[in-house]
mmCIF file of the C-alpha atoms, coordinates in Angstrom:
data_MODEL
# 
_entry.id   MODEL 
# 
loop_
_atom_site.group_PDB 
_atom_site.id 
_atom_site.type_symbol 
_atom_site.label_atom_id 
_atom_site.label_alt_id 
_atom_site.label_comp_id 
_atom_site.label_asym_id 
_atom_site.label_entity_id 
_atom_site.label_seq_id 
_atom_site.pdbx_PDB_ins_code 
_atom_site.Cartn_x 
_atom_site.Cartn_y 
_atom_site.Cartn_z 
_atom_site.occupancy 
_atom_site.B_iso_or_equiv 
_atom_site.pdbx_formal_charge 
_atom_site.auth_seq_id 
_atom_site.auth_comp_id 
_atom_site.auth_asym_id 
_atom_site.auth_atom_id 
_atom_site.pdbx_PDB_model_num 
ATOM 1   C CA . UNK A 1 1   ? 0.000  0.000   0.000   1.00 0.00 ? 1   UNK A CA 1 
ATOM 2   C CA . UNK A 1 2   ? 1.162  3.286   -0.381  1.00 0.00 ? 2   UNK A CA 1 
ATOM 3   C CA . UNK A 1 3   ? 1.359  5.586   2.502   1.00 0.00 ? 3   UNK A CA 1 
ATOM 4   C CA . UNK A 1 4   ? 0.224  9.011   2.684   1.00 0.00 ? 4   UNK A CA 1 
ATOM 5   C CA . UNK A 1 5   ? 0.705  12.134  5.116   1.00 0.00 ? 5   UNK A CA 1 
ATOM 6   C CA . UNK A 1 6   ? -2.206 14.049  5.594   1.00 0.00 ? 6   UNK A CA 1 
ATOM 7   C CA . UNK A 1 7   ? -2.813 16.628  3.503   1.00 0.00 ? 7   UNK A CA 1 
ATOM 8   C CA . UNK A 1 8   ? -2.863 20.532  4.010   1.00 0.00 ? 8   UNK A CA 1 
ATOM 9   C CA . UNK A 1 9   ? -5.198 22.587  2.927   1.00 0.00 ? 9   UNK A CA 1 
ATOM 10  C CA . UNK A 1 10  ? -2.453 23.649  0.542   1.00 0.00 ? 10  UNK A CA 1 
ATOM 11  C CA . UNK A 1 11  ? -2.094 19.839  -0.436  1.00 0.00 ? 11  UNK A CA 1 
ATOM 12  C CA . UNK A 1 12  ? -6.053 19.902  -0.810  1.00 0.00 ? 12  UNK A CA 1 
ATOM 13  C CA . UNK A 1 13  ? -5.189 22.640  -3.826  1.00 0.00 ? 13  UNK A CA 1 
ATOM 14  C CA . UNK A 1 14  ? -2.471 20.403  -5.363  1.00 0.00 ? 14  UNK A CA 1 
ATOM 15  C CA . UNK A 1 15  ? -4.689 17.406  -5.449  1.00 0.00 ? 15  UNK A CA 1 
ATOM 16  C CA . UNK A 1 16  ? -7.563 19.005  -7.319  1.00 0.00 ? 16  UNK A CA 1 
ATOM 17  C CA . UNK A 1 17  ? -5.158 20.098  -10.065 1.00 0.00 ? 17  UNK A CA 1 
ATOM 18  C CA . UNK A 1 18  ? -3.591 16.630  -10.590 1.00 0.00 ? 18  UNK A CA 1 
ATOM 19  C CA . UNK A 1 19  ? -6.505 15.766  -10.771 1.00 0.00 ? 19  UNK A CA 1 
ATOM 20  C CA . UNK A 1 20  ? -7.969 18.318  -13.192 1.00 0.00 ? 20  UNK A CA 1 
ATOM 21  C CA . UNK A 1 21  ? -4.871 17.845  -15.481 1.00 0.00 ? 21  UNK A CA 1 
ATOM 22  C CA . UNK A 1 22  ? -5.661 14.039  -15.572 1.00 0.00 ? 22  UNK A CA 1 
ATOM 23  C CA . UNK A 1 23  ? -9.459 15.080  -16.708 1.00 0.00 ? 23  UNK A CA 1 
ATOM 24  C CA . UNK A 1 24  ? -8.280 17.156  -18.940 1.00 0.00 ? 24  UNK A CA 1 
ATOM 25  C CA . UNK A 1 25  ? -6.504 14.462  -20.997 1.00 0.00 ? 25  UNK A CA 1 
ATOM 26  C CA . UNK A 1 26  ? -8.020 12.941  -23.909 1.00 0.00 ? 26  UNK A CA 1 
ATOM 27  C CA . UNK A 1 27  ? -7.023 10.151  -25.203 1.00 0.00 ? 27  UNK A CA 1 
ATOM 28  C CA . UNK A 1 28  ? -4.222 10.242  -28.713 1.00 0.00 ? 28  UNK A CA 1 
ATOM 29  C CA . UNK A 1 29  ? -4.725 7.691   -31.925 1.00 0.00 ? 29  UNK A CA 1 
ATOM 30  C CA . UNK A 1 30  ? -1.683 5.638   -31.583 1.00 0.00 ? 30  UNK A CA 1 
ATOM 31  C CA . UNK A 1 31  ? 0.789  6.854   -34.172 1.00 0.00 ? 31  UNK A CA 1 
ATOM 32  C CA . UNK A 1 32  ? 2.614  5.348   -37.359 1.00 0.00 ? 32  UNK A CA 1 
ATOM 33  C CA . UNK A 1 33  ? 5.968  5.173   -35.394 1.00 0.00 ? 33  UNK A CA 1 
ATOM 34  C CA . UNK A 1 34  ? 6.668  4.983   -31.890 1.00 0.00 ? 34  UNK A CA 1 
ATOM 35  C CA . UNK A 1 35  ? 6.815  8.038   -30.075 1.00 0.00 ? 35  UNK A CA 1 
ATOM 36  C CA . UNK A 1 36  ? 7.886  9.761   -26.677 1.00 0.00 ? 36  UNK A CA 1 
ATOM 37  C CA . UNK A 1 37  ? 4.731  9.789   -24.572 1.00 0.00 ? 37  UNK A CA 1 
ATOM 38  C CA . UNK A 1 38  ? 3.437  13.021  -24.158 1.00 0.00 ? 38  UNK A CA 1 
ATOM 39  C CA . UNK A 1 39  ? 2.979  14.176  -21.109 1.00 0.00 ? 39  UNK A CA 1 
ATOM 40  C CA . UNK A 1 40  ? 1.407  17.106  -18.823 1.00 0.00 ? 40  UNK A CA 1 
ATOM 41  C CA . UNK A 1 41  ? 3.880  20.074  -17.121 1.00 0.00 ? 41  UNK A CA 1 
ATOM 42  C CA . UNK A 1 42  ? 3.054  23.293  -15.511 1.00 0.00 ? 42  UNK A CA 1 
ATOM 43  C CA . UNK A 1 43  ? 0.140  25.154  -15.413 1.00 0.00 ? 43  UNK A CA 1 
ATOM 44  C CA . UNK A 1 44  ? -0.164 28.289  -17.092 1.00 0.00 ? 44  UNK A CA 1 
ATOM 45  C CA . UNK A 1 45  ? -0.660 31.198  -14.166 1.00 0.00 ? 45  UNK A CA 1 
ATOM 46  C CA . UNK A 1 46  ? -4.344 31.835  -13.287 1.00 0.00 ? 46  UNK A CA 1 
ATOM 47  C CA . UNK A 1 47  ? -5.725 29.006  -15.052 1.00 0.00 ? 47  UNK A CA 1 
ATOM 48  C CA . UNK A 1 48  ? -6.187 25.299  -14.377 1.00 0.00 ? 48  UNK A CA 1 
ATOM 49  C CA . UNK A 1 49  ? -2.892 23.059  -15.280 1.00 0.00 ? 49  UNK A CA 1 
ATOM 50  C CA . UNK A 1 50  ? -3.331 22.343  -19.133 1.00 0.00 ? 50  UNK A CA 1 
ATOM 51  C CA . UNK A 1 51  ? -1.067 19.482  -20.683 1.00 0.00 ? 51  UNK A CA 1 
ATOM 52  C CA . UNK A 1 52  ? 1.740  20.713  -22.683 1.00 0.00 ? 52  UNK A CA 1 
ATOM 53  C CA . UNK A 1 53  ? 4.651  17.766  -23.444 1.00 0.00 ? 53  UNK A CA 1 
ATOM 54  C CA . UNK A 1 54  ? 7.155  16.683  -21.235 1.00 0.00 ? 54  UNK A CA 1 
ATOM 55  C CA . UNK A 1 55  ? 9.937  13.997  -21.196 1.00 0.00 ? 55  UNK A CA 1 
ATOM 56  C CA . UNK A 1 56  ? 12.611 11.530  -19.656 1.00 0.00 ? 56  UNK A CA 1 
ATOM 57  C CA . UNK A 1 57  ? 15.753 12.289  -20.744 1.00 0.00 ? 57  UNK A CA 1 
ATOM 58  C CA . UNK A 1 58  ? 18.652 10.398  -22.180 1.00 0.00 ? 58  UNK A CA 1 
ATOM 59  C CA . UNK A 1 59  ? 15.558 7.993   -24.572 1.00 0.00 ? 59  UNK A CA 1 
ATOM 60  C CA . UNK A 1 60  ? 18.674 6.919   -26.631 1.00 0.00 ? 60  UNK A CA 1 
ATOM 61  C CA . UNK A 1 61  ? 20.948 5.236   -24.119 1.00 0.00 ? 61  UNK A CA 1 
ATOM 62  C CA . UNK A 1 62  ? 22.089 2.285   -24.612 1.00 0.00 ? 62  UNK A CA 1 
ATOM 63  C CA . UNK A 1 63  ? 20.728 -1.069  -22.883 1.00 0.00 ? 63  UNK A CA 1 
ATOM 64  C CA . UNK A 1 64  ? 22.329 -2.673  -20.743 1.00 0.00 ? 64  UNK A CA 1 
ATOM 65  C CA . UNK A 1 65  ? 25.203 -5.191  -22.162 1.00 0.00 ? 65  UNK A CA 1 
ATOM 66  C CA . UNK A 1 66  ? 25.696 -8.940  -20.825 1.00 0.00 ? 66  UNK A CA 1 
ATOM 67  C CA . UNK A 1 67  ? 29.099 -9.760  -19.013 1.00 0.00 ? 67  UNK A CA 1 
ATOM 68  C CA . UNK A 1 68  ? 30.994 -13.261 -19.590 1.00 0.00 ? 68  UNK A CA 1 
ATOM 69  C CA . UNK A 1 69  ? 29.097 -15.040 -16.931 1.00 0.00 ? 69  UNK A CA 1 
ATOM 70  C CA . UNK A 1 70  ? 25.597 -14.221 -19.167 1.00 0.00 ? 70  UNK A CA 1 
ATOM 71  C CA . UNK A 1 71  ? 24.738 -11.260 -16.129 1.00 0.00 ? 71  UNK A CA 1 
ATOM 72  C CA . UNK A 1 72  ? 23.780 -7.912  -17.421 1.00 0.00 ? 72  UNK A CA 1 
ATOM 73  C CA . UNK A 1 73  ? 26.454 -5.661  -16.836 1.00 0.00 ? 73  UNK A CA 1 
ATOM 74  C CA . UNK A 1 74  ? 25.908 -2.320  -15.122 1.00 0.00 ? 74  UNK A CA 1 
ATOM 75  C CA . UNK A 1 75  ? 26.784 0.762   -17.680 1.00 0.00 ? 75  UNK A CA 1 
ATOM 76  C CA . UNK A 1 76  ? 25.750 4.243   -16.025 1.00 0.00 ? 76  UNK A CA 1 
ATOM 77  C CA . UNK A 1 77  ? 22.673 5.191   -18.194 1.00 0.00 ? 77  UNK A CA 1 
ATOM 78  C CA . UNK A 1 78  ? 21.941 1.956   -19.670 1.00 0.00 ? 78  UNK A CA 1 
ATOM 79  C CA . UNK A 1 79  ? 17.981 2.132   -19.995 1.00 0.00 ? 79  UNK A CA 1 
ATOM 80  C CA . UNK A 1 80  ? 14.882 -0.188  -19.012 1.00 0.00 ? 80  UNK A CA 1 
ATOM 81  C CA . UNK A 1 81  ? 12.096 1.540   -20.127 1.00 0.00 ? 81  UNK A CA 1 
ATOM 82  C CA . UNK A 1 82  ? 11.523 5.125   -19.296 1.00 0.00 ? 82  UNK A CA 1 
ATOM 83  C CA . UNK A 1 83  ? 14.001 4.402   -16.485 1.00 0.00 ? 83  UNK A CA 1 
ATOM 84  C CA . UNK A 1 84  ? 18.143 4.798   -16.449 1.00 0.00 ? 84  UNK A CA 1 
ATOM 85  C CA . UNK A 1 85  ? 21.068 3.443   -14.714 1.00 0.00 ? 85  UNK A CA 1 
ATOM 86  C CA . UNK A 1 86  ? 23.028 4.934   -12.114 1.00 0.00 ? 86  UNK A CA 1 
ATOM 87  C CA . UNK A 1 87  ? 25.865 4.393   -10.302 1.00 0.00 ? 87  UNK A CA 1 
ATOM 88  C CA . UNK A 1 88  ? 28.054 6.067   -7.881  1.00 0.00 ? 88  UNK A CA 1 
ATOM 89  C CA . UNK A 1 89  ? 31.134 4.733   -5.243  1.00 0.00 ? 89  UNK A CA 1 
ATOM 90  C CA . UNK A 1 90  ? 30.054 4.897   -2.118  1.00 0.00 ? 90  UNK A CA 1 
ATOM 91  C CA . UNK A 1 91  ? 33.311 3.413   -0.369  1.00 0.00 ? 91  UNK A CA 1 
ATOM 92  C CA . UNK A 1 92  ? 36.266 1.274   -1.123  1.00 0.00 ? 92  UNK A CA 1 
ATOM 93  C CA . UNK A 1 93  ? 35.022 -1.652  -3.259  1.00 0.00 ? 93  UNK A CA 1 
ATOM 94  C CA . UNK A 1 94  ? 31.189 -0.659  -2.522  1.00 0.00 ? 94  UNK A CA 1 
ATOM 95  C CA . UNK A 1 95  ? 29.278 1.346   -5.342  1.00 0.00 ? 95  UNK A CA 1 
ATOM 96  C CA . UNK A 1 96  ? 25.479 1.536   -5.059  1.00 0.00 ? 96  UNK A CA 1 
ATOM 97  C CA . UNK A 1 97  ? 23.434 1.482   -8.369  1.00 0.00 ? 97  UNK A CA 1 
ATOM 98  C CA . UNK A 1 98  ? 19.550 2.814   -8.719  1.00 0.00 ? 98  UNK A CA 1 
ATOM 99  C CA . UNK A 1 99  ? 17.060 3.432   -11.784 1.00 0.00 ? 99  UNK A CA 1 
ATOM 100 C CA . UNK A 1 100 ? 16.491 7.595   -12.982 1.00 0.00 ? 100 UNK A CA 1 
ATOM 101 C CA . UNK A 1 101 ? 14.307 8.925   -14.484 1.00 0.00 ? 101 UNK A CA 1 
ATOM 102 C CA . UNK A 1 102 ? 14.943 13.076  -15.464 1.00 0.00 ? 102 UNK A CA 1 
ATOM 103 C CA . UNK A 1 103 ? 11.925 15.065  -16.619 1.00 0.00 ? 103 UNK A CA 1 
ATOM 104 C CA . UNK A 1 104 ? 12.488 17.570  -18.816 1.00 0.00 ? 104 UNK A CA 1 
ATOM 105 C CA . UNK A 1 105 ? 9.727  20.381  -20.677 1.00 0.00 ? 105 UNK A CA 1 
ATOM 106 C CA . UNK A 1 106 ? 9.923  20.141  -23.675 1.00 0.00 ? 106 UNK A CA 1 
ATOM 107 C CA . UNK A 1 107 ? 8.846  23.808  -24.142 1.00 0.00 ? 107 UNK A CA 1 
ATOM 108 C CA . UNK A 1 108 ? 11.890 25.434  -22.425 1.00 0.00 ? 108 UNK A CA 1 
ATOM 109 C CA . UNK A 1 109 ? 13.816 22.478  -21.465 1.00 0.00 ? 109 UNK A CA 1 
ATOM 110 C CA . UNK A 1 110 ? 13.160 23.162  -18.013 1.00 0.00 ? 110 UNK A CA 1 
ATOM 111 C CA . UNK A 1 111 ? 13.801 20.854  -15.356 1.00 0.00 ? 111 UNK A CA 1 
ATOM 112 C CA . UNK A 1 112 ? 11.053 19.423  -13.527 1.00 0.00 ? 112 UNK A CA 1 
ATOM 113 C CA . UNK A 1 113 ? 12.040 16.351  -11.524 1.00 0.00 ? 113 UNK A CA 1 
ATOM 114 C CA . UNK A 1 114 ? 14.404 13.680  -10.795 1.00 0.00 ? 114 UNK A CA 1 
ATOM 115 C CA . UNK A 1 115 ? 12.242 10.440  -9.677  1.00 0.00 ? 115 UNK A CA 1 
ATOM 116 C CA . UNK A 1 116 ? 14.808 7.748   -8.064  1.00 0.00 ? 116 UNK A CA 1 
ATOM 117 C CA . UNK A 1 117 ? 13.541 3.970   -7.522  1.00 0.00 ? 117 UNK A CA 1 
ATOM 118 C CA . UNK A 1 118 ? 15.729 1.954   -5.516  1.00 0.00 ? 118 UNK A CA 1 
ATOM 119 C CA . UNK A 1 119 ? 15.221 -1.791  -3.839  1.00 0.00 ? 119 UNK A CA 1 
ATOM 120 C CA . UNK A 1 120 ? 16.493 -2.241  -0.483  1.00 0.00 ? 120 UNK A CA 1 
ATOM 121 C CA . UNK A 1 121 ? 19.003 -5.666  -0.440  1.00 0.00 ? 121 UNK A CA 1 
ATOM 122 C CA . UNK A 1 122 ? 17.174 -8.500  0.118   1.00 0.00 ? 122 UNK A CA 1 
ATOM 123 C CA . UNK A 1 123 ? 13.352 -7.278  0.083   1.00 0.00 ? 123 UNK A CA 1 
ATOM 124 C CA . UNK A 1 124 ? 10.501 -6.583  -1.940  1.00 0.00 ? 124 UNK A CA 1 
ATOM 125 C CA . UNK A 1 125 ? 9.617  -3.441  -1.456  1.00 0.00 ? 125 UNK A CA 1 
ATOM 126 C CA . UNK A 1 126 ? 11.070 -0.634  -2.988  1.00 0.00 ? 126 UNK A CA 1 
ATOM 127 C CA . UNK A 1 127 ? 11.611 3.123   -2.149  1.00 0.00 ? 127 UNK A CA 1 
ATOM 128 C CA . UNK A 1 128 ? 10.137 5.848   -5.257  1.00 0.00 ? 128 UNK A CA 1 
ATOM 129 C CA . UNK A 1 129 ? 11.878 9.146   -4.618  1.00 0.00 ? 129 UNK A CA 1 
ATOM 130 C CA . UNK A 1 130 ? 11.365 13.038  -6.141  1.00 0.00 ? 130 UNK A CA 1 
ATOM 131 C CA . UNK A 1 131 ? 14.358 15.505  -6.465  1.00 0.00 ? 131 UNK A CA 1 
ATOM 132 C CA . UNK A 1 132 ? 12.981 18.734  -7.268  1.00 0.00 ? 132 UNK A CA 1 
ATOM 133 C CA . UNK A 1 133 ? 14.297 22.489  -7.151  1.00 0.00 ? 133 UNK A CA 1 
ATOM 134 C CA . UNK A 1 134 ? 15.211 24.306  -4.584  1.00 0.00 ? 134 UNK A CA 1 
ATOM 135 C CA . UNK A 1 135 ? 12.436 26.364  -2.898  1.00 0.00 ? 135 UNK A CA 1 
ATOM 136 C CA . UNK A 1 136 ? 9.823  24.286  -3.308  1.00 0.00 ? 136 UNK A CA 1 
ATOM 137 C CA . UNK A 1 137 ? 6.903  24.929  -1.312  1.00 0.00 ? 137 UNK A CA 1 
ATOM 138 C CA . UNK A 1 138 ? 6.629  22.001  1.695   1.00 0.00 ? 138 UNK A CA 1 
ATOM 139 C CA . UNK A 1 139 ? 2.858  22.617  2.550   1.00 0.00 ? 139 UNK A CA 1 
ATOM 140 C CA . UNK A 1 140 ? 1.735  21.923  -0.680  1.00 0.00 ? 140 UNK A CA 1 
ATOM 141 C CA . UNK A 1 141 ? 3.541  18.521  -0.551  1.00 0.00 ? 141 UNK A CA 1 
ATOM 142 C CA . UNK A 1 142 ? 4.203  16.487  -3.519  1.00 0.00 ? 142 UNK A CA 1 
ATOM 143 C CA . UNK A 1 143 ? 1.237  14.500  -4.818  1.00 0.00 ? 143 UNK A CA 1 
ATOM 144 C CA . UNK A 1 144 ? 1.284  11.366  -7.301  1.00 0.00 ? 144 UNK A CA 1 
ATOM 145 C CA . UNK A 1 145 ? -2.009 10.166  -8.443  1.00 0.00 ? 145 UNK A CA 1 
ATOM 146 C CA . UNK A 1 146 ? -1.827 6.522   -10.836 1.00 0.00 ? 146 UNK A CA 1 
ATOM 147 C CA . UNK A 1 147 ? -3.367 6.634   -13.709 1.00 0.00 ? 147 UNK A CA 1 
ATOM 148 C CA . UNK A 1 148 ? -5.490 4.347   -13.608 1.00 0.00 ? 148 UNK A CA 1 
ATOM 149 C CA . UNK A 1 149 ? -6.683 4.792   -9.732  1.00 0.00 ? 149 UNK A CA 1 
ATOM 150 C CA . UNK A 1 150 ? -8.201 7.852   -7.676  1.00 0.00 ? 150 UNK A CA 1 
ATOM 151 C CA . UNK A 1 151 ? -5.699 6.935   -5.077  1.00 0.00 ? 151 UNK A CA 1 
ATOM 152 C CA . UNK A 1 152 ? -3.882 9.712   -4.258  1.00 0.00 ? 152 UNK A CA 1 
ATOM 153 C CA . UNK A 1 153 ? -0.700 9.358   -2.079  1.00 0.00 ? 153 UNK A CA 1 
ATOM 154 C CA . UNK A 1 154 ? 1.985  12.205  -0.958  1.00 0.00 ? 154 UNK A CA 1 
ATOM 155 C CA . UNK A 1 155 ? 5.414  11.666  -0.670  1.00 0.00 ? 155 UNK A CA 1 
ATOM 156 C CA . UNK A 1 156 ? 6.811  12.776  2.260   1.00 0.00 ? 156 UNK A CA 1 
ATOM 157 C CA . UNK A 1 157 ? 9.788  15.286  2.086   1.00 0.00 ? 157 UNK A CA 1 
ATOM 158 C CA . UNK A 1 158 ? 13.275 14.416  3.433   1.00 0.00 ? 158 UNK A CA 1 
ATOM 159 C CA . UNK A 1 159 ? 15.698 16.868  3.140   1.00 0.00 ? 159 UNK A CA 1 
ATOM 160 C CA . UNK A 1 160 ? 17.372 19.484  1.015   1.00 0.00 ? 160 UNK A CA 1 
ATOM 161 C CA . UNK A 1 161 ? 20.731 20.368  -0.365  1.00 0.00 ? 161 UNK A CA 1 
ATOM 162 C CA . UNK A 1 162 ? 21.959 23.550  -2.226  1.00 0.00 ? 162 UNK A CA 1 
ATOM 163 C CA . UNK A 1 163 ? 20.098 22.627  -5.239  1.00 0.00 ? 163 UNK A CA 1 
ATOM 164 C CA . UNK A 1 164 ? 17.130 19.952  -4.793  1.00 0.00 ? 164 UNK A CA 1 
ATOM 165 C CA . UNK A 1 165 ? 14.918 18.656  -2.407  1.00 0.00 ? 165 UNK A CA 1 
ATOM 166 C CA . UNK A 1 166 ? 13.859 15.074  -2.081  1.00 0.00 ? 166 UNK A CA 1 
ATOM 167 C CA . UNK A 1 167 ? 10.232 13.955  -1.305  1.00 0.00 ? 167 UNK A CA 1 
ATOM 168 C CA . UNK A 1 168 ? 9.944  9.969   -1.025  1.00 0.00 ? 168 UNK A CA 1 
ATOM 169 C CA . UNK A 1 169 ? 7.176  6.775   -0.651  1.00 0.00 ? 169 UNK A CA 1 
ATOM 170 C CA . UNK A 1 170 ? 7.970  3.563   -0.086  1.00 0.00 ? 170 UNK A CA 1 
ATOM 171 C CA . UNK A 1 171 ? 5.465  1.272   -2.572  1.00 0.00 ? 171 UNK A CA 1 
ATOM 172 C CA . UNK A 1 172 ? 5.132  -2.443  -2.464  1.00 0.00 ? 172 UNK A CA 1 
ATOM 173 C CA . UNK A 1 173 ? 6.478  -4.626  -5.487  1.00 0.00 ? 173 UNK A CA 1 
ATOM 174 C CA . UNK A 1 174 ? 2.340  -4.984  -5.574  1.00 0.00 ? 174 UNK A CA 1 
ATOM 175 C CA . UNK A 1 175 ? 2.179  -0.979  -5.900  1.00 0.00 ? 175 UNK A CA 1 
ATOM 176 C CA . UNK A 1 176 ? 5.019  -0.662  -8.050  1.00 0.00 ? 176 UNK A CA 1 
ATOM 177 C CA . UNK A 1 177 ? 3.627  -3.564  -10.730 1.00 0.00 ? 177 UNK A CA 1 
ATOM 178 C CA . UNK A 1 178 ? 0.203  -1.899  -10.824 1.00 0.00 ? 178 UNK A CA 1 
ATOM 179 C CA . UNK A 1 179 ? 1.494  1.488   -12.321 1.00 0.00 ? 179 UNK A CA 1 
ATOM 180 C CA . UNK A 1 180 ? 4.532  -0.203  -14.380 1.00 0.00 ? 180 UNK A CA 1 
ATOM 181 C CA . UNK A 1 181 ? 1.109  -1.914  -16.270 1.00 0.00 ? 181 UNK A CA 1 
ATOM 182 C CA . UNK A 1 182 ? -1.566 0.822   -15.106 1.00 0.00 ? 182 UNK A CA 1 
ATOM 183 C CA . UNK A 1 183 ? -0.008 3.394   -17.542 1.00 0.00 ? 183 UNK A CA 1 
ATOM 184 C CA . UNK A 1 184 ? 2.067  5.311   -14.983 1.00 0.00 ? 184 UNK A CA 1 
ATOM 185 C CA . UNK A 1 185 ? 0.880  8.475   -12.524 1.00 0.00 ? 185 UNK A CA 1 
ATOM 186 C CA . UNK A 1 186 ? 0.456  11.912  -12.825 1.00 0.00 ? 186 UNK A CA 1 
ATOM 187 C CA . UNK A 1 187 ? 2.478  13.932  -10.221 1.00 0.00 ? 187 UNK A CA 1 
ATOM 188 C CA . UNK A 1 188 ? 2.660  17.493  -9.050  1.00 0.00 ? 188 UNK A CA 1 
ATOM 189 C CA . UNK A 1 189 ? 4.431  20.094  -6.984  1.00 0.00 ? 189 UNK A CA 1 
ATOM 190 C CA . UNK A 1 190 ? 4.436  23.831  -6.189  1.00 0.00 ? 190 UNK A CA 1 
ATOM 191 C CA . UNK A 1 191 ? 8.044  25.613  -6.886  1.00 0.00 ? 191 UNK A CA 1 
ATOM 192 C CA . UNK A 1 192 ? 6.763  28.056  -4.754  1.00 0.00 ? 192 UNK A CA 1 
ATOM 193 C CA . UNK A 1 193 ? 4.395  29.290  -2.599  1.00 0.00 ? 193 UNK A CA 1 
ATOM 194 C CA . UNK A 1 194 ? 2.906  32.113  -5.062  1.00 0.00 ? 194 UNK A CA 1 
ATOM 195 C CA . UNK A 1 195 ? 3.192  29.273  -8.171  1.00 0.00 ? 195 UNK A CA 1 
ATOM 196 C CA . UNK A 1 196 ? 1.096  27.168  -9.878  1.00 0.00 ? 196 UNK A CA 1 
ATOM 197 C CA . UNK A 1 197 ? 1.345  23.825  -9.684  1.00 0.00 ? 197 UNK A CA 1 
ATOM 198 C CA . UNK A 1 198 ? 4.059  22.131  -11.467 1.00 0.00 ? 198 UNK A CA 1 
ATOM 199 C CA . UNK A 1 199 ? 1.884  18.732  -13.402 1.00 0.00 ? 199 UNK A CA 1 
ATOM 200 C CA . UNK A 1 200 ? 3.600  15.915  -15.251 1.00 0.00 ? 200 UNK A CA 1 
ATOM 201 C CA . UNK A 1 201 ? 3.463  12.408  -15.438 1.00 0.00 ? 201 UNK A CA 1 
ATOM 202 C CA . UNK A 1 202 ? 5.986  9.473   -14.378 1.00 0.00 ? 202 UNK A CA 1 
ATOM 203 C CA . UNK A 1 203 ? 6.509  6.420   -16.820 1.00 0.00 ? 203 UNK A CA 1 
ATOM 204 C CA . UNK A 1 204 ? 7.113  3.502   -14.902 1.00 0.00 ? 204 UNK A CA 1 
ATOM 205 C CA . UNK A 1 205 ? 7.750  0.743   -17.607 1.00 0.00 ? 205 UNK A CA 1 
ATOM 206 C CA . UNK A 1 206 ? 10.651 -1.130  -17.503 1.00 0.00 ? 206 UNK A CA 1 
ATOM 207 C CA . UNK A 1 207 ? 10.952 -0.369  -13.652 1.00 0.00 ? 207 UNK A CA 1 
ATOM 208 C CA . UNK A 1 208 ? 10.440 -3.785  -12.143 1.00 0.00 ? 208 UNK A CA 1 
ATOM 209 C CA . UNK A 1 209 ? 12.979 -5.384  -14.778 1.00 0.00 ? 209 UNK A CA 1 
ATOM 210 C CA . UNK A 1 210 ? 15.353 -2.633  -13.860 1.00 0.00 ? 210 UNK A CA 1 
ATOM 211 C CA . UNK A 1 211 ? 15.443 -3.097  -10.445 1.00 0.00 ? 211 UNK A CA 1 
ATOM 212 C CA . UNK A 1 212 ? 15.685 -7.087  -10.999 1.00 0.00 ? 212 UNK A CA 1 
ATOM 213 C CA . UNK A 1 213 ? 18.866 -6.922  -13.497 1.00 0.00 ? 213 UNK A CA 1 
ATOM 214 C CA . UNK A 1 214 ? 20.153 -4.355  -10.564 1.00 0.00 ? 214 UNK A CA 1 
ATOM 215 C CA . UNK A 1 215 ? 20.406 -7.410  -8.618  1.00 0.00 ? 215 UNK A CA 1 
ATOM 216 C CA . UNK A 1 216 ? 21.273 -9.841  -10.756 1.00 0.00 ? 216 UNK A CA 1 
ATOM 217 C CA . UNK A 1 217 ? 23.741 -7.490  -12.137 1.00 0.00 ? 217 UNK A CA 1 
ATOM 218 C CA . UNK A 1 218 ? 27.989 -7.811  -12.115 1.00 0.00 ? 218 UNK A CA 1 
ATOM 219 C CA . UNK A 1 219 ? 29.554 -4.642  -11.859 1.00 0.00 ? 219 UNK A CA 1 
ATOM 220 C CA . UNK A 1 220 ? 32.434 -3.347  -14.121 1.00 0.00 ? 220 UNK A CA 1 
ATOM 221 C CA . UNK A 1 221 ? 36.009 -4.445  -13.302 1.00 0.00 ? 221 UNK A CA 1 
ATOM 222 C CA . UNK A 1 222 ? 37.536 -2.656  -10.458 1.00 0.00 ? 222 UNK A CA 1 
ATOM 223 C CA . UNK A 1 223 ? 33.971 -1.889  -9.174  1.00 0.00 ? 223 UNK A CA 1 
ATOM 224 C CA . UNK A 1 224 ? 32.975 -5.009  -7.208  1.00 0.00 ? 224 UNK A CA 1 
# 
């Protein structure tokens, strides 16, 4: 199950516009050729949050390539779905590795958020975490909605550094396999307290494979 904080009045506010960006949706004819999915940003000041395109970044990266034993190998930004690769030494012969996934508006190429999935060693559930901007407004929360569902969970914020904050959830591998086939969530944050709503939705194919060849997974020599 996900868990939830309760919400703020201010939260109250940030709910209704996920969910009036989600309404406002219609659904696409699929196209000739496979396409980035469109997706909703921010809202336009004064007005309800409309849907203008948004995207991960990095959709070109390569997948990730098999060592001698017939692992995958991790290779920072190697891609499994809408998700990428990342890893980083966090002591002598330790490096930790998690799935990224970098959104991007198209419009401006502004960024929007950083969602981090991780699987603690050795259990099912897994940990779905936002990096956003600095000064975002903590009363508002950050709100993810599936798309499929009129659940409505917030992630609860950690802590800060000179350029991002971090919100986070922990989901079930029940959770997490519901909007990997449910067609993702719609999210949203305020940058700041006078702002509208920041809307845009989280692809979560290729997740649950991710974090599976991140276990399975040999590192790179040297990194072990």
């Amino acid at each position: 199950m996900m868990r939830s904080t309760t919400p703020t009045l201010a939260l109250f506010g940030l709910l209704a516009a996920v969910t009036t960006a989600i309404a406002a949706e219609k659904p696409k004819p699929a196209a000739p050729a496979p396409a980035a999915p469109a997706q909703p940003t921010a809202a336009p000041a004064g007005a309800a949050p409309s849907a203008p395109a948004s995207t991960p970044v990095g959709a070109a990266a390569p997948s990730a390539p098999a060592s001698a034993a017939g692992e995958p190998r991790l290779v920072n930004g190697a891609r499994f779905g809408a998700w990428a690769v990342a890893c980083e030494a966090v002591a002598v012969n330790e490096t930790a590795c998690i799935l990224t996934q970098k959104l991007i508006a198209k419009a401006d190429n502004r960024f929007l958020a950083e969602m981090v999935l991780v699987r603690p060693k050795g259990e099912a559930r897994v940990i779905l975490a936002a990096r956003v901007p600095i000064g975002v407004h903590f009363p508002s929360g950050f709100v993810m909605k599936p798309e499929k569902s009129e659940e409505r969970s917030a992630l609860v914020w950690q802590s800060c550094n000179r350029d991002l904050c971090e919100a986070a959830i922990e989901l079930s591998a029940e959770k997490l396999a519901e909007l990997e086939t449910g067609g993702g969530a719609t999210a949203g944050y305020r940058p700041s307290a006078r702002s509208e709503p920041v809307v845009f939705r989280i692809a979560f194919e290729g997740a649950g494979q991710g974090l599976d060849s991140l276990q399975r997974a040999t590192l790179p020599a040297g990194r072990k």
